[in-house]
C-alpha positions in Angstrom: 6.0 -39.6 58.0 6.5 -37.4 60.8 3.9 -36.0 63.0 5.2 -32.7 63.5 3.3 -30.6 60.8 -0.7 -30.3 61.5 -1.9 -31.0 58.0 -1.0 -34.2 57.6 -2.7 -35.2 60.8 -6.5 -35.8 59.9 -9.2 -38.0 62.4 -9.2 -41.2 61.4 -5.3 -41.8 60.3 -3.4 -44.0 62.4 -0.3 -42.8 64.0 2.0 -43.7 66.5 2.3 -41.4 69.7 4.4 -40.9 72.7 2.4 -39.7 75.9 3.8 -37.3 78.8 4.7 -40.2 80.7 6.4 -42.1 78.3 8.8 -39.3 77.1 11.5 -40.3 78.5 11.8 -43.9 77.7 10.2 -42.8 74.0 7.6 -45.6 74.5 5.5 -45.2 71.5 1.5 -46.4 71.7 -0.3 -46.5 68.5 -4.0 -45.8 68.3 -6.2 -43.9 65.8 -6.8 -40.2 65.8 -10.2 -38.6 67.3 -9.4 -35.0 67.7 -6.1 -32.7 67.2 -5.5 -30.8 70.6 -2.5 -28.1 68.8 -4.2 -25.2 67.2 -0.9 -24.2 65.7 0.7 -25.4 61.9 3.3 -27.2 63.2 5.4 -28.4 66.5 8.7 -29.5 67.1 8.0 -32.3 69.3 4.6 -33.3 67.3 1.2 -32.4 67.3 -0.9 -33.2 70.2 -3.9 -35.4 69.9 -6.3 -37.6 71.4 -6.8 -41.0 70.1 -10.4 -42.7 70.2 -9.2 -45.0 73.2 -8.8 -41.5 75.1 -5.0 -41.2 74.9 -3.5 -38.0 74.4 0.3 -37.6 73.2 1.9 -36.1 70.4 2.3 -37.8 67.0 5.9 -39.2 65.9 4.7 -41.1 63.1 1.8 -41.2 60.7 1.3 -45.2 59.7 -2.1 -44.6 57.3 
C-alpha cells in the first residue's frame, strides 16, 4: 500500500521509508512508525514520519 495518504499511516505499522539523503538512489529503510511529522491528508511524495529508531523520511510503502 502506498504511503502517500495520512490515514492509513497509524504508530505502530511498519512501513518502508526513503530519507532526504537517500532520495536519489530511492534507498528504502524500513522501521516502525513513532510519530507522523505531515499535518496535511495526503502528500505526493509520502507522508513524513519518524520511526522509533529516530529516522525521519516519508513512507513509500505500508508492510503491516
Amino acid at each position: 500500500m502506498p504511503g502517500t495518504r495520512r490515514e492509513n499511516i497509524r504508530p505502530g505499522k511498519t512501513v518502508r521509508v526513503v530519507q532526504k539523503q537517500d532520495q536519489r538512489s530511492g534507498k528504502l529503510t524500513v522501521g516502525v512508525v513513532a510519530r507522523l511529522l505531515t499535518n496535511s491528508p495526503t502528500h505526493p511524495h509520502g507522508i513524513k514520519v519518524k520511526l522509533e529508531d529516530g529516522t525521519v523520511g516519508r513512507v513509500k510503502e505500508i508492510l503491516v
